[in-house]
N, C-alpha and C positions, 0 to 999 in steps of 0.2 A: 119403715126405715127412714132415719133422719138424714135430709139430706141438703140441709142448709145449715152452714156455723155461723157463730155468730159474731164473730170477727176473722180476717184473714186468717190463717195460719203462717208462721213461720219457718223455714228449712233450715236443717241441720247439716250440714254439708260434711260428708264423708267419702274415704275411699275404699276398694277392694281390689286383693289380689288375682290377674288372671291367671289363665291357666299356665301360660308362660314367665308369670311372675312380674306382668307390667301393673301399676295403678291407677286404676281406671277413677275418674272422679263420676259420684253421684251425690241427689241431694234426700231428704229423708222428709218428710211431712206427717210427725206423728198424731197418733190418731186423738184429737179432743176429747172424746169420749168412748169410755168404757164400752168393750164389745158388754151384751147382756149375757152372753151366757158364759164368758168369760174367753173366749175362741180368739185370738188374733185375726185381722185379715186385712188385706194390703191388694191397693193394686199398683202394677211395675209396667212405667212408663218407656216407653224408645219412640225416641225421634225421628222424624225424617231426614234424609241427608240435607246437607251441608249447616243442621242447626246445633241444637243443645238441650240439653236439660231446662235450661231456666225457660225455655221459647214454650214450654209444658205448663208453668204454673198456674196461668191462670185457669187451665182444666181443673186442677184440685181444689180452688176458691169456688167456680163456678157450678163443678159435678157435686160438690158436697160430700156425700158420704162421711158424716161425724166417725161414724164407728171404724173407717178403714184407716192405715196406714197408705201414704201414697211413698210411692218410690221411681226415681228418675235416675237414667245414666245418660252421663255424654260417652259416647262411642268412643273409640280410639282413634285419635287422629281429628276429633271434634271438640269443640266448649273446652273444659279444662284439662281436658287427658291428654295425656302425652300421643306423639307418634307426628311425622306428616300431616299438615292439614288434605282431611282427605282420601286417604291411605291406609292402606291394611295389610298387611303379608301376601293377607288370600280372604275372598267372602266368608269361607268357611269357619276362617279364626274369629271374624264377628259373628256367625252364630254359636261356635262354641263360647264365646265371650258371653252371651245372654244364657248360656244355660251354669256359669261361673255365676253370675249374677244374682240369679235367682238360686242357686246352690247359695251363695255366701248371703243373699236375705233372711233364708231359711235360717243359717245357723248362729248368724250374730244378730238377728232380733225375733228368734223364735216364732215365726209365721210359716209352718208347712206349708209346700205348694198348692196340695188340696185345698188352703184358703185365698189364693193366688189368682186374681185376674191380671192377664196382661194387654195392657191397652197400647198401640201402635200404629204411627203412620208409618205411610209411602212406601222409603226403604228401609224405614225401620217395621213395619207388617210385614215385608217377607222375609227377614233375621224371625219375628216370632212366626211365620207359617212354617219355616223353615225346621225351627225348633222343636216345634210341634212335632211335625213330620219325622224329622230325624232321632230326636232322644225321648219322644213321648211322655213327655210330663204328667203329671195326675194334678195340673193345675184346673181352678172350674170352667175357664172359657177361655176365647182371645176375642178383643175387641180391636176390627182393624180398621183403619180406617185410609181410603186411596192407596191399597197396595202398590207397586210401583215392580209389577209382574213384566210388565213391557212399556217402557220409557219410547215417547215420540220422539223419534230424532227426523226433525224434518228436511234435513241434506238426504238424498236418495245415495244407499249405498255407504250409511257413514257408519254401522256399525259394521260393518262389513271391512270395511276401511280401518277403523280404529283397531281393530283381531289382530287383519295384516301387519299392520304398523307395531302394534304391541310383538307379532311374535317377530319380526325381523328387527327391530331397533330396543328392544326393551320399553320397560314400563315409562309411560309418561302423563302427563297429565289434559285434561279436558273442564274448562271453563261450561258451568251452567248457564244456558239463555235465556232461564226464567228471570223475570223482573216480577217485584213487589206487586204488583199490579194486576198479575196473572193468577197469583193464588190464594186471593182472598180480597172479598168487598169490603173489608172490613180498615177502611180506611188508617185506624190508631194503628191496628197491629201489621198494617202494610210497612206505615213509616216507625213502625220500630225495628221492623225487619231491615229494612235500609238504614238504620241507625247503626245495628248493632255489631261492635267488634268483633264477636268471636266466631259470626257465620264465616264461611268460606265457600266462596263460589266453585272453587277446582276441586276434578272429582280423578281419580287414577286413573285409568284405563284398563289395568287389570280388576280394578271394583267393576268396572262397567260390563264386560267383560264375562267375568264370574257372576254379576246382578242375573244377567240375562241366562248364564246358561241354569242358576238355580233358582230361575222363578220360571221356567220350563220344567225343568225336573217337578218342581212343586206342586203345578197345574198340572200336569201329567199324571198325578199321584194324590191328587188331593183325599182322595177315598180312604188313608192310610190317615188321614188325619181324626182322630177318637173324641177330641173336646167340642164342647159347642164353638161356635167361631160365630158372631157378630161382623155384619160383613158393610161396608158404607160406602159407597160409589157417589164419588160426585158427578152431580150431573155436566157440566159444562167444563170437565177435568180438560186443559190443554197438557197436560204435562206427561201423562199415560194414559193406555189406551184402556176399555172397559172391555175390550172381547175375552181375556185374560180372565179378569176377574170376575166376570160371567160366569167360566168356564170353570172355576177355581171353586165357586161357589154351589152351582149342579151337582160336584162330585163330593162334596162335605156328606157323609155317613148321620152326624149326630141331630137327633130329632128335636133338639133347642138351636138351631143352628137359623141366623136370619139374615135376610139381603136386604136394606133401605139403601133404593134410588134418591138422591136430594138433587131436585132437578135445581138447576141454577149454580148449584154451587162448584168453586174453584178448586183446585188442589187441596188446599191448607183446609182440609176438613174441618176439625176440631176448632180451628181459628178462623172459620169465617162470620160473615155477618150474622146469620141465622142459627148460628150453630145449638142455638133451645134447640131445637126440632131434633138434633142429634142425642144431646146430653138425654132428653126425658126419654126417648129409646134404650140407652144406656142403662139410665137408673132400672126401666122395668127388666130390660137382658141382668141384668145383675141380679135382680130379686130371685127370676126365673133360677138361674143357675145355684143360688146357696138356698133355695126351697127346700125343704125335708124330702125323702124321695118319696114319701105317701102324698105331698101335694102335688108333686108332677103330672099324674094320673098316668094319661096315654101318650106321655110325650117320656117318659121314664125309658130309658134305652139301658137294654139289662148288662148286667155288672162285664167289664170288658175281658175276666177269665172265663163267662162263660162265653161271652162273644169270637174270642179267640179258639175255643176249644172247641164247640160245640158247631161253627158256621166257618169261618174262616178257610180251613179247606176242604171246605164241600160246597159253599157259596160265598157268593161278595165276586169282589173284580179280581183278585190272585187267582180265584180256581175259574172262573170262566177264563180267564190268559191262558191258563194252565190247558184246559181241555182245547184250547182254539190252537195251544201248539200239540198237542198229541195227536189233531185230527191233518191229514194231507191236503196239501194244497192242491186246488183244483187244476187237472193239466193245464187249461187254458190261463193259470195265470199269470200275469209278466213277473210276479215276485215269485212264485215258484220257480217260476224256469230256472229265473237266475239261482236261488238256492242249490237247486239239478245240475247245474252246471258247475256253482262250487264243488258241490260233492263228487264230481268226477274229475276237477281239478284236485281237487287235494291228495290224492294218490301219485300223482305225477308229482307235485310240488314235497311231501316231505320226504323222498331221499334228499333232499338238497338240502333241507332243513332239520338237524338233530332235534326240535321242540318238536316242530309238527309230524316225524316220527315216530317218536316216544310217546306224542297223544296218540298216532294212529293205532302202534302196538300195543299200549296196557290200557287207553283211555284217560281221555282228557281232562276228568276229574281224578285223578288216581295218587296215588302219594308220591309213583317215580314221576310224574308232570308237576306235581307243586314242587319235589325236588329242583327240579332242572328251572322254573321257577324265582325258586329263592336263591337258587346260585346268581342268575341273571349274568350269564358269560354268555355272547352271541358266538355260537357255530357252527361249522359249515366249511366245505372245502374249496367251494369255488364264491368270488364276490359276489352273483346273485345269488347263494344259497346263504350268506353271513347276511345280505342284505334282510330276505327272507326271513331269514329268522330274528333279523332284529324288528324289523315291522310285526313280531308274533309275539316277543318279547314284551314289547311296547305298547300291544292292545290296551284297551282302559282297565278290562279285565284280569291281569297279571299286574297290572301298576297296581293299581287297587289291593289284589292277595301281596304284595310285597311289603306295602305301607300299613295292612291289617297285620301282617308277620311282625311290624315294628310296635303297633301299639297293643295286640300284646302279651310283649316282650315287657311294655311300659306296663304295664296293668298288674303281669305278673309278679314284676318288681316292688309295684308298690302293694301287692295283696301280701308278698311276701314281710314286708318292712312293717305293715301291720301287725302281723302274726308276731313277727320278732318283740313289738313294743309291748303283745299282750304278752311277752311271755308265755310262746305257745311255740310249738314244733312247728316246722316247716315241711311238712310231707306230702310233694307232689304227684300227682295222678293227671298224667293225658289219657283219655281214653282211647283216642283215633290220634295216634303220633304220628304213621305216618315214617319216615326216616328220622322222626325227631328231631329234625336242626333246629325248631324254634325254642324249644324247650332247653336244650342242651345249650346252645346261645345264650338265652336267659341266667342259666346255670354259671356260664361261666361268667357274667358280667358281675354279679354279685359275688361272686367270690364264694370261697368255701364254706365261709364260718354263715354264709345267710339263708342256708337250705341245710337239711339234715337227710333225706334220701327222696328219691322220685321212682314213679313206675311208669313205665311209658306202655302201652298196650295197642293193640293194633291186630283188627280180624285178616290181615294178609302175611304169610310167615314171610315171606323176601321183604316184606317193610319190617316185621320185627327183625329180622336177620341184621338188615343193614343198620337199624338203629343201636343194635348191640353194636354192629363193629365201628360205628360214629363214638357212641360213651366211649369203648375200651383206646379209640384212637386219643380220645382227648384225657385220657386219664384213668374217667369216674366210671370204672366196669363198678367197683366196689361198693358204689354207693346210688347206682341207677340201677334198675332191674328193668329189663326186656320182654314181654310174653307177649304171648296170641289171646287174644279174649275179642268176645263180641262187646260191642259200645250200646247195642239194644238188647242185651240180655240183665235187664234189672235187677233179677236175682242173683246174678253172677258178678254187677257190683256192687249189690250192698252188700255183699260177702266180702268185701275184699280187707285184708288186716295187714297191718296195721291201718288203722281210720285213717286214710288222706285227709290234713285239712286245706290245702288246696287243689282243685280240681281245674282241669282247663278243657274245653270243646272246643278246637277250631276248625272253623272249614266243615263241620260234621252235618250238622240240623242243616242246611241251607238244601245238602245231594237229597234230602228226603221231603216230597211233596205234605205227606201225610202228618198228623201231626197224633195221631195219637203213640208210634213209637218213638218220639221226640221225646213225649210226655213221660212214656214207659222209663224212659231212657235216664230222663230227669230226675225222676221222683227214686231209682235204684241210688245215684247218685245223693241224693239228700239224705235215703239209709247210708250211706257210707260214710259219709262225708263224717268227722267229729263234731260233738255239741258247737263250738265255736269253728267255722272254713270257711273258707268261700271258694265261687266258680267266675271263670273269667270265661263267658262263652260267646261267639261272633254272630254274627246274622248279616243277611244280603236284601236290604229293604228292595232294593233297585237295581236292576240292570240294563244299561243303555243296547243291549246286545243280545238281547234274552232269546231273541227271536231266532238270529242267526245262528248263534249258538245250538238252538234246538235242531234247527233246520238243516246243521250243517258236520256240529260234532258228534262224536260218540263216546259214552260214557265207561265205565273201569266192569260196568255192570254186567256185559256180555255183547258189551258192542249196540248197547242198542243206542238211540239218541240220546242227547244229555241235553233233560228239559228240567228246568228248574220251575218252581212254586216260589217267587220274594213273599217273604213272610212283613209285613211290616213291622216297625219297631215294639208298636203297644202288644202286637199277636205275639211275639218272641219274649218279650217281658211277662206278659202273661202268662205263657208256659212254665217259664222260671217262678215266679211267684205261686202257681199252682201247687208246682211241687215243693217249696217251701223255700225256695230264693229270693230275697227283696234287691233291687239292684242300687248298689249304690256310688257308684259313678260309670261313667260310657265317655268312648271317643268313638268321632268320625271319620274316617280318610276324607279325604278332601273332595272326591268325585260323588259322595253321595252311596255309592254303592255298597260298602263295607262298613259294618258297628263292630265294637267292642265294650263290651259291656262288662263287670264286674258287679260281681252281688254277694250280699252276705247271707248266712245259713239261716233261715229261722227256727226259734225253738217249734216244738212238735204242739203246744201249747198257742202258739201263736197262729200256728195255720189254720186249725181248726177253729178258732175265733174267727180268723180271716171267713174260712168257708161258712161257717156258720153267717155272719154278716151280707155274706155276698146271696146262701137261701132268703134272708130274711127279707134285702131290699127288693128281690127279684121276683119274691113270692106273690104267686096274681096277676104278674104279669105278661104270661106268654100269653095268652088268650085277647092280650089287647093289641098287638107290634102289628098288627094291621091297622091300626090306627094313626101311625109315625112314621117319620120318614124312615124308620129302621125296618121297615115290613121288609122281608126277605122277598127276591126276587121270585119270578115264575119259572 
């Protein structure tokens, strides 16, 4: 690989649309020379806070790489993009901002993700650990460099202080303490940093905020993350701490996956004095990653549909959670107790509370619980029981299924306006509706002329019941149809006629641990589906509450507990891709807990290529996964 030019390169300075519709400025550094076998490939820079895009370039002069495209964004709120210096809605809209990003690289200059390194400091590496985590990209690696997982703030008690203050007074801002001097020996690029206009030392409060609570979530779950990750700790970092990214690092799955210590060096990774030491690490992580999979040998981790289907829940970190809540807790322990003692308060507490008696009656996963739900009217007859029930209301977990109910609403709207542009019917299919409000919602936002009929179905007849009398209340008995059918009976929907070509799953995969009648479920689904459809289906990577939840509710199933399996994003995409969905766009609710994902049908032709590919790179290789970090536990 070539990896010196022979004169700078120069940037093309462009913008893109986010997801919101703001313009985000980036700059473009195209590739001097010809890839050889004709392949594009790019790598997609993000900065750390309070810098820019251009504070990047000397990485592209200095890493080389002739044959790649480099690409740089200033963040929103940074360098030349609009917004507050500093400032964001929410963390979360800058990591869906990087997965815009790299969606809009993809299609205005023809570089599939697959040929896609993303390179990263500070806080800009945990927007891409983030990304990773969250939308699962099938990009080759992430090269991060001083994540910025846990920020020192050396006042005791000042993020603790800063929470307070943000939730009682509203959002405001916080002045960085780093000085030029702190994060980088590198004397030029010190005093350019003090030079330069467009940094900005203030940082919001709710960035800080939301930094912290999603670089916990991250480290919590790094295991969920599928791509190799290049991992770079400075040694003499004042500015975050290293127990984080330690920890962050342990839990990475992928057997290309590396951690360099550089002892001495400052924050400003990439920009310190020494930083050869980093780059020629780099160059060889990059080789590693775009190697043919017959030169990986024993570091080759097999294709991630069979890793999803075949391991996922039977081993890895979901089903050992899974079996650690199926088993009791030991009398003596203080977390049980208190569990024991929920559970014998909750029978006193819901007559006071309509939610939490309507969980205790039909179960707390159930279609009349997500009804009462999505209404979100708190009641109750006396003030501690409204109170009650708004604290129940309010959980992360019903925020979350509320905001999933919204996007989609969003998803289906826009799978729908698709369908219309191809010149194609509009024929929607819920399999698990449920009382149907989301769907029927949906229905009515578009209007008449933007659907042509829907079937809503549902294995409980008091939910199909009431969703018939929801259609006929708003109009559309005539043009929605109501039945009983099972959602894991594959035979019984790929029979279903007229071919739905929109299909929607919510809330469904998450209530089942197992994944092979997901699978069942899916692939009945892709028989029905018509040549050209698509599926809008959700998934629950994470729950902050998983445990309690097991420990404490009861499920619609016969009263027993209600223990979830998070599937992460790549295992949930994988199923769908199995059966013959490719996904081609996802939202995240804000807390991390809830995806939304939309995919399109693929031909019957295309999967079997698919499958065919995924025998061929995999072939030879069980016999070695004791060799990698991918060796299945004991």
């Amino acid at each position: 690989m070539t990896t010196s030019t022979t004169s700078p390169r120069q940037a093309v300075f462009r913008t893109f649309a986010a997801s919101d519709g703001t313009e985000l400025f980036y700059r473009h550094w195209p590739a001097p020379t010809p890839p050889e076998d004709g392949s594009e490939r790019a790598v997609v820079m993000l900065h750390r806070g309070h810098e820019h895009s251009g504070r990047m370039e000397h990485i592209v002069q200095e890493l080389g790489l002739d044959r790649f495209h480099f690409f740089a964004w200033d963040a929103r709120g940074h360098g030349q993009s609009p917004g507050r210096r500093g400032d964001a809605p929410d963390i979360e809209t800058l990591v869906r901002d990087v997965d815009g990003f790299v969606r809009h690289i993809a299609a205005a200059h023809g570089i599939p993700p697959e040929n896609m390194i993303v390179l990263a400091q500070s806080v800009g590496a945990v927007l891409a650990a983030a990304w990773a985590h969250d939308y699962a990209p099938p990009v080759r690696g992430l090269i991060l460099g001083s994540p910025a997982f846990r920020i020192k703030l050396y006042v005791p008690f000042a993020r603790q202080a800063i929470a307070l203050r943000l939730k009682l007074c509203g959002n405001f801002f916080v002045n960085s303490y780093v000085k030029a001097g702190l994060l980088t020996h590198d004397q030029e690029r010190a005093a350019s940093f003090r030079a330069d206009p467009l940094i900005s030392r203030a940082v919001s409060a709710r960035l800080l905020t939301g930094l912290h609570a999603l670089s916990e979530r991250i480290v919590a779950d790094a295991s969920a993350i599928a791509v190799p990750v290049q991992l770079f700790i400075s040694g003499s970092d004042v500015v975050v701490r290293h127990g984080p990214q330690h920890r962050f690092y342990e839990a990475l799955p992928h057997p290309l996956s590396e951690r360099h210590v550089l002892p001495g060096f400052f924050h400003d990774t990439f920009g310190e004095r020494d930083r050869d030491q980093a780059f020629a690490a780099m160059r060889a992580f990059i080789d590693s990653v775009f190697a043919p999979p017959r030169e990986r040998g024993t570091s080759r981790l097999p294709a991630p549909v069979r890793s999803a289907l075949l391991w996922a829940d039977r081993v890895g970190p979901s089903a050992r959670t899974y079996r650690r809540l199926e088993a009791p807790l030991p009398l003596s322990s203080l977390r049980g107790l208190g569990f024991r003692l929920l559970r014998r308060l909750l029978p006193l507490a819901a007559p006071l509370s309509p939610g939490l008696k309507l969980g205790r009656d039909t179960g707390f996963d159930s279609g009349a619980t997500l009804d009462y739900v999505y209404r979100n009217t708190v009641g109750g007859r006396t003030a501690p029981g409204r109170l009650l029930d708004g604290i129940y209301l309010n959980s992360p977990g019903w925020t979350g299924i509320r905001r999933r109910k919204e996007l989609v609403e969003e998803l289906l709207e826009l799978a729908a306006r698709r369908l219309r542009t191809e010149g194609l019917p509009v024929r929607i299919l819920d399999i698990a509706a449920g009382h149907g409000r989301y769907v029927l919602d949906m229905l009515e936002k578009i209007g008449p002329d933007g659907w042509d009929e829907a079937l809503l179905r549902d294995i409980d007849p008091h939910n199909v019941e009431m969703a018939r009398r929801r259609a006929t209340e708003r109009g559309l008995a005539g043009r929605v149809r109501c039945v009983t059918g099972d959602a894991f009976d594959a035979a019984g929907l790929a029979a279903i006629r007229p071919r739905p070509t929109l299909v929607v799953v919510s809330g469904l995969y998450e209530l089942f641990p197992d994944n092979g009648p997901v699978l069942a479920s899916l692939q009945g689904l892709a028989a029905a589906v018509a040549d050209v459809g698509y599926l809008v289906y959700t998934n629950q990577p994470w729950h902050p509450q998983q445990e309690l939840i097991a420990r404490v509710l009861t499920s619609h199933r016969g009263g027993r507990p209600w223990i979830m399996r998070c599937r992460s994003q790549t295992e949930m995409d994988s199923l769908a891709a199995e059966a013959g969905f490719i996904k081609t766009d996802q939202r995240m609710e804000t807390q991390g807990i809830f995806s939304v994902a939309l995919a399109r049908r693929m031909s019957a032709q295309s999967v079997d290529a698919q499958n065919a590919d995924t025998r061929d790179d995999d072939a030879g290789d069980d016999d070695k996964l004791g060799d990698s970090r991918a060796s299945l536990p004991a």
